[in-house]
ZAMARGU-4260 file (C-alpha; in steps of 0.2 Angstrom, whole numbers, plus 5000, padded with zeros to 4 digits):
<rodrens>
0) 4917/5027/4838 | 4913/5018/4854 | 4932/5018/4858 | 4933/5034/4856 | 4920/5039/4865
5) 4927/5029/4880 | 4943/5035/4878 | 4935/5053/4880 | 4925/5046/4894 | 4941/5039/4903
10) 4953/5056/4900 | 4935/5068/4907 | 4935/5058/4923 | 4953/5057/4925 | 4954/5076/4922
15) 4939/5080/4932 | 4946/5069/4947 | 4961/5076/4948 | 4954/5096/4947 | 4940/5090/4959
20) 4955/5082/4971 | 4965/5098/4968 | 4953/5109/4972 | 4944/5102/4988 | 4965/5100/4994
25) 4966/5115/4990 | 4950/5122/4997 | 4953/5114/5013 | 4969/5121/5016 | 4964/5139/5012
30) 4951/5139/5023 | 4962/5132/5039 | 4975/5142/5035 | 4959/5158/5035 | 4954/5150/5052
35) 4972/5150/5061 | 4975/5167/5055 | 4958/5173/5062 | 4961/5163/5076 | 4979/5168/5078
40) 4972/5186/5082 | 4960/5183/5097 | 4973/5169/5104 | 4988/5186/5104 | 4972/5197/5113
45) 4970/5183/5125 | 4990/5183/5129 | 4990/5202/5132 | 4973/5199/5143 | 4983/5188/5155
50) 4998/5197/5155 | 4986/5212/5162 | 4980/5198/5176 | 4999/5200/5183 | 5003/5210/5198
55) 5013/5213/5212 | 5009/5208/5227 | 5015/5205/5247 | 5025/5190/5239 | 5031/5198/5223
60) 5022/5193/5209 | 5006/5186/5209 | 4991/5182/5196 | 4975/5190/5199 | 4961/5176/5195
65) 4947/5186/5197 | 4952/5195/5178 | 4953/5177/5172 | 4940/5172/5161 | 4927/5158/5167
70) 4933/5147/5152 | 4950/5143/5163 | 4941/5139/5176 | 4930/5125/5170 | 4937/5109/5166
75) 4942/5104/5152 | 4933/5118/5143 | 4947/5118/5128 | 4954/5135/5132 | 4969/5133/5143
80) 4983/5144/5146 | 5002/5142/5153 | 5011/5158/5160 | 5030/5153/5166 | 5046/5166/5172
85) 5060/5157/5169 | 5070/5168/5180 | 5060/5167/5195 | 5057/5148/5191 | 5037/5154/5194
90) 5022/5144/5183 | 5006/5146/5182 | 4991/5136/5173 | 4973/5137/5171 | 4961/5125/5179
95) 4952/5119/5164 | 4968/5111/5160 | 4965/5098/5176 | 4979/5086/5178 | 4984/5089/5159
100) 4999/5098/5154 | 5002/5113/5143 | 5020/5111/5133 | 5023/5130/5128 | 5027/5130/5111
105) 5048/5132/5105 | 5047/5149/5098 | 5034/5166/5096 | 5019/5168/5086 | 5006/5154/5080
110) 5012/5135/5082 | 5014/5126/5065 | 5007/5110/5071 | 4992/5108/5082 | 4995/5100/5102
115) 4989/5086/5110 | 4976/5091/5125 | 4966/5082/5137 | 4953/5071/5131 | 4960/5068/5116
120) 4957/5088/5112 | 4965/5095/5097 | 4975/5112/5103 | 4980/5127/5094 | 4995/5135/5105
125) 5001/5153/5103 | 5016/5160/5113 | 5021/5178/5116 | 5035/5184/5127 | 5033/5200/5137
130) 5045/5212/5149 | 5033/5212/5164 | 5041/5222/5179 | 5059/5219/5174 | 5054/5201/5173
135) 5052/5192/5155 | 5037/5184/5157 | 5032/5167/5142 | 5014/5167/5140 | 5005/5152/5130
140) 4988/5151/5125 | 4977/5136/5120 | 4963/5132/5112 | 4954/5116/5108 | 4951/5116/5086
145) 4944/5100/5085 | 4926/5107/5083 | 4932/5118/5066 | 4943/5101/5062 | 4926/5092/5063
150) 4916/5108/5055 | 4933/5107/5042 | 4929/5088/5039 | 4909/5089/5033 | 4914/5105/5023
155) 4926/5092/5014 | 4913/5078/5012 | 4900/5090/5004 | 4913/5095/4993 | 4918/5076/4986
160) 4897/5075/4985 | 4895/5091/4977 | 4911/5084/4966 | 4902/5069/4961 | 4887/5076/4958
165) 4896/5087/4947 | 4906/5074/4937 | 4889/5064/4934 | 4882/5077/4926 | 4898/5084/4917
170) 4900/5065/4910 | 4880/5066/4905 | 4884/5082/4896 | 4899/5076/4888 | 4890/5060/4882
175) 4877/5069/4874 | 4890/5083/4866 | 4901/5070/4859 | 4890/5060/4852 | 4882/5074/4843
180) 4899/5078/4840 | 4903/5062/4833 | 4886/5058/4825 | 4892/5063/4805 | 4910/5049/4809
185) 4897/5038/4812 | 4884/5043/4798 | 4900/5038/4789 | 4904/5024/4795 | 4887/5016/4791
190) 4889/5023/4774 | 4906/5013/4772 | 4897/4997/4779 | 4884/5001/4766 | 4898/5004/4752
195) 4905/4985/4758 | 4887/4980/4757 | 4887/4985/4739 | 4870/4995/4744 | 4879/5013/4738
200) 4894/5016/4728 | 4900/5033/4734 | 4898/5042/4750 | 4887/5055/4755 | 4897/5073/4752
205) 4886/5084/4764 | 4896/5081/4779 | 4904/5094/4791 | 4917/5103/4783 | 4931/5095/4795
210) 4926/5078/4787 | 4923/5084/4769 | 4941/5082/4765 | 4941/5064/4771 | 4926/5059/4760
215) 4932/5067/4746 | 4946/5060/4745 | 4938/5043/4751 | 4927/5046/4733 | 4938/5050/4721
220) 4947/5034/4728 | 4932/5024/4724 | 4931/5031/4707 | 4950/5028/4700 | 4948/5012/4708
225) 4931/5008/4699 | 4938/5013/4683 | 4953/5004/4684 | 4943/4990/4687 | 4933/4993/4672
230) 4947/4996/4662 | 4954/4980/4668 | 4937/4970/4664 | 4937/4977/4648 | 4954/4976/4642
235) 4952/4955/4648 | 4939/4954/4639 | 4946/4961/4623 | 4961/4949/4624 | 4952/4935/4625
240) 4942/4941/4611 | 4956/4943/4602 | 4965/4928/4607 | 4950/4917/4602 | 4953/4920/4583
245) 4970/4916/4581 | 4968/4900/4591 | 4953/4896/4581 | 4964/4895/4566 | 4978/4886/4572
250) 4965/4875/4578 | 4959/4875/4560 | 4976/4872/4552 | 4978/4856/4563 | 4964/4849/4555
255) 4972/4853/4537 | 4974/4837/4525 | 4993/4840/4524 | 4993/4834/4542 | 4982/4820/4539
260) 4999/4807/4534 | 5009/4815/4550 | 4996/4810/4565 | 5005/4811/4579 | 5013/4827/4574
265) 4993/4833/4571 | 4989/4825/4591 | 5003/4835/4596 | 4998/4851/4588 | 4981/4848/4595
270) 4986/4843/4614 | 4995/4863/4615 | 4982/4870/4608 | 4971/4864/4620 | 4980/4865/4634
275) 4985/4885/4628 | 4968/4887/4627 | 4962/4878/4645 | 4981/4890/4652 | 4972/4906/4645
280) 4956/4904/4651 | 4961/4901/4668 | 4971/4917/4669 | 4961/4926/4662 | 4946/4921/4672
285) 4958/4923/4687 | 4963/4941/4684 | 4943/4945/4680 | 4939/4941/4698 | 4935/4954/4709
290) 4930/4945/4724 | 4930/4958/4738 | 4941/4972/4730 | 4930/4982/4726 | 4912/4987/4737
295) 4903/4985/4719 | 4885/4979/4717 | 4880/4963/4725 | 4869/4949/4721 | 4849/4948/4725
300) 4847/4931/4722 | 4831/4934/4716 | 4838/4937/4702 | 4842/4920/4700 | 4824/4917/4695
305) 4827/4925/4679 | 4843/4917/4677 | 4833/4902/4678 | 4821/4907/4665 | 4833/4911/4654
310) 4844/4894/4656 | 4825/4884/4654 | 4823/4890/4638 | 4839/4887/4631 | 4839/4870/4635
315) 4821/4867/4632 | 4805/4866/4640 | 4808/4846/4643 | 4819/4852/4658 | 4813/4861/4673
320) 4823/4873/4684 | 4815/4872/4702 | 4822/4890/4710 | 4822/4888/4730 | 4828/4905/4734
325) 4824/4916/4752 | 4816/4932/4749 | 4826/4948/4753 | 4842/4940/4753 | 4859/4947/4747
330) 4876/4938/4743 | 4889/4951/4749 | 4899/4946/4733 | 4903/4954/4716 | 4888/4951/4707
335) 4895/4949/4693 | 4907/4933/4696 | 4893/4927/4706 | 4880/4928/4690 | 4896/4919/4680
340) 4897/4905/4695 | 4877/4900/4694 | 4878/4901/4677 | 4890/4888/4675 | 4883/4877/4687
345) 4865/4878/4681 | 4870/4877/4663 | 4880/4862/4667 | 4867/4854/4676 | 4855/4857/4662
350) 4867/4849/4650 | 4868/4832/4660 | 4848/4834/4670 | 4835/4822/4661 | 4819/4830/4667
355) 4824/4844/4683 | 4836/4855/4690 | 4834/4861/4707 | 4843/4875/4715 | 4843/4881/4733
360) 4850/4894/4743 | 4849/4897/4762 | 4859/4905/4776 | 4863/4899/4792 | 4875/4905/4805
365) 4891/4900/4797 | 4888/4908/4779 | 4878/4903/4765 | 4875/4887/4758 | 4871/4884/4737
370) 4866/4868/4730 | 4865/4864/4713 | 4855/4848/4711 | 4852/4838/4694 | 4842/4821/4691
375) 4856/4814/4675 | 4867/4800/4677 | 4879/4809/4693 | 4897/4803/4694 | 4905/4792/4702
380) 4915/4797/4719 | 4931/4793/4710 | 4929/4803/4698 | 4923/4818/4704 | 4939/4827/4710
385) 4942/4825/4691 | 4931/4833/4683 | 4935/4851/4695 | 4951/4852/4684 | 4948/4863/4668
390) 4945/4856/4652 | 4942/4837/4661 | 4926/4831/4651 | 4919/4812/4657 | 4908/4811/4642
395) 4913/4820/4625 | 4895/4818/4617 | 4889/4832/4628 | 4893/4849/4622 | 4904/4860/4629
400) 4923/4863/4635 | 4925/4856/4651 | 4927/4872/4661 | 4911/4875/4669 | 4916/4869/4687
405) 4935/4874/4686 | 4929/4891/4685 | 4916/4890/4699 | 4927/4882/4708 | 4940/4897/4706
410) 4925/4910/4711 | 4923/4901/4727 | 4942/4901/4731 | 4939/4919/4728 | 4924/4921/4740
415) 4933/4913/4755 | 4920/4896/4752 | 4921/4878/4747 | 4914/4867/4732 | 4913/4849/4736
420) 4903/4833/4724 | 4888/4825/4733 | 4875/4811/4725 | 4859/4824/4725 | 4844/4817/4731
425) 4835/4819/4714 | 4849/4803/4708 | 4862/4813/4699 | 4876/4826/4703 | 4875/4839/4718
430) 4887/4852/4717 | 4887/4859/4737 | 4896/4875/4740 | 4897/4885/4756 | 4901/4905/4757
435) 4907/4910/4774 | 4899/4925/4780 | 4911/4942/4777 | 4924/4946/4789 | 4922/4928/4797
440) 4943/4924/4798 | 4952/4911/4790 | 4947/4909/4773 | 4946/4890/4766 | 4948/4884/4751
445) 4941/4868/4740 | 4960/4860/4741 | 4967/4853/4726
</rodrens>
């Protein structure tokens, strides 16, 4: 949103600078070009005024100042004048001009480009040729237009200030019209961080009707994809069932008396059984997990209280489970891999605890950090990479299959985290597993 917003920002300001710059150019050059043309006018009165100022007199031709206005008389007063006869080589110039000269412009009418005059004086030159007494007679008129440059120039300045002022509020405006504009994108924005949040498993439908298309679609989306997950979960969960039977036999069948005189065809038979069974739990266990494919429900750990409740009383009241869990806190997980993953671990640890089980959940600026603590017999450094591998059982008294921590430790490939064996500081095994927080980068795995 904010990118947008900036890049709707950035275009406005250009767009508005470059109309503003038109405009006042523009502006600018309509009104000098109104201000020579008005000028223009007196300046072709003023020629026809001197040219009245010529007379004849005992020496032929002769200007007459006392029709002259007081402006050509006083210095450098910034109207100035030039009157030449080529033919009788005569030239006559006004006193304001002092020791300056006047160049008479090339041709008639209005000069495109403005003179230099005395004093640094801006001049605005018009020529008109007249038949005076059989004589053509080139009359040039001056007058200073630095005062309208100057008046040209703050009408200008208040223009680029009236401009920004303008802009500023036009961006103010804008900010508040596009954000109101763009206020339901980012209603549905949140409601996608929510739906990755697992806090809502569809998206609002009241929505402008230019976005309701969009969610739509976005919902019915999330609904094939839910269902195919479902189907996908239940149709795993059929197979295994139905699996489980026929293995169960065969299993039976290599316990038969007829293979009692053939034992190592029997250990054979029993070795691919086992390792079809350890094969088809791992993939099917690895096809189950949905990790962050779908924004499903995520886990409250305070449900893991109950969970606890539960494991206590199925391994008796002898054993305590000792629930450190944060109030509020959610694990932006599958819920239900992440129930099948504490499940194991606590149900293993109940399996080998003598007296307590302690679990503990926390999160820190890198993720979140699990431990599964129990007081039994621990295992020794060398052997624990072992036991991760499904179906590897250290001790075959103690009930069970071997898989619980092969399959946590898949659920934490799938999560992005790592599972690592520590001594726990209750004397027995800690199983120690970090979650990175979502979106965090680079994935790591346990390594194998």
């Amino acid at each position: 949103m904010r990118s947008i917003q900036t890049h709707l920002r950035v275009g406005l300001v250009a767009i508005l600078l470059v109309a503003g710059l038109v405009l006042v150019l523009g502006g600018a050059w309509l009104v000098d070009h109104a201000l020579r043309r008005y000028l223009e006018t007196g300046l072709r009165g003023e020629t026809e005024n001197l040219l009245a100022a010529l007379v004849r007199g005992p020496h032929g031709l002769q200007l007459d100042e006392g029709r002259l206005g007081s402006l050509y008389t006083r210095p450098l007063s910034g109207r100035y004048f030039l009157i030449e006869i080529p033919a009788l080589d005569i030239r006559w110039r006004s006193r304001s001009l002092w020791d300056a000269q006047l160049e008479a412009p090339p041709g008639n009418g209005l000069s495109d480009t403005l003179a230099d005059g005395p004093s640094g004086q801006r001049l605005l030159t018009y020529r008109a040729d007249y038949q005076r007494y059989g004589q053509t007679v080139q009359v040039t008129v001056a007058d200073d237009y630095n005062p309208l440059l100057a008046n040209l120039k703050r009408i200008l300045a208040f223009g680029a200030l009236l401009g920004l002022a303008t802009l500023l509020v036009v961006l103010l405006l804008q900010r508040l019209i596009v954000r109101r504009a763009l206020r339901p994108l980012e209603q549905v924005r949140e409601q996608i961080a929510q739906l990755h949040q697992g806090r809502r498993s569809t998206l609002d439908a009241s929505v402008p009707t230019e976005l309701a298309p969009l969610v739509a679609e976005m919902n019915a989306l999330l609904r094939h994809t839910e269902e195919g997950l479902k189907r996908a979960r239940h149709g795993i969960g059929n197979l295994g069932h139905a699996l489980k039977t026929p293995l169960a036999v065969l299993t039976s069948l290599a316990e038969r008396p007829e293979l009692q005189g053939l034992p190592e065809q029997r250990d054979s038979l029993r070795e691919q059984l086992a390792r079809i069974r350890e094969r088809l739990e791992r993939e099917l266990r690895r096809a189950r997990l949905a990790g962050e494919a779908l924004p499903g429900a995520y886990l409250d750990v305070a449900e893991l209280r109950e969970l606890c409740v539960l494991l206590n009383r199925l391994h008796g009241e002898h054993l305590s489970f000792d629930c450190q869990l944060p109030t509020g806190l959610r694990l932006p997980w599958d819920r239900e891999d992440l129930l099948e993953l504490f499940g194991n671990l606590l149900d293993n640890a109940g399996k080998w605890a003598d007296r307590q089980v302690r679990l503990e959940v926390a999160q820190d600026e890198e993720g979140y950090l699990i431990r599964v603590e129990d007081d039994g017999p621990g295992v020794p450094e060398a052997e624990r990479e072992a036991i991760l591998d499904r179906g590897s059982r250290l001790d075959e008294a103690v009930a069970g299959h071997g898989l619980g921590l092969g399959i946590a430790r898949d659920i934490v490939d799938s999560c992005g985290g790592t599972l690592a064996l520590e001594v726990a500081a209750l004397g027995g095994l800690a199983v120690v597993i970090r979650l990175p927080l979502p979106g965090a980068g680079t994935r790591h795995s346990s390594g194998r």
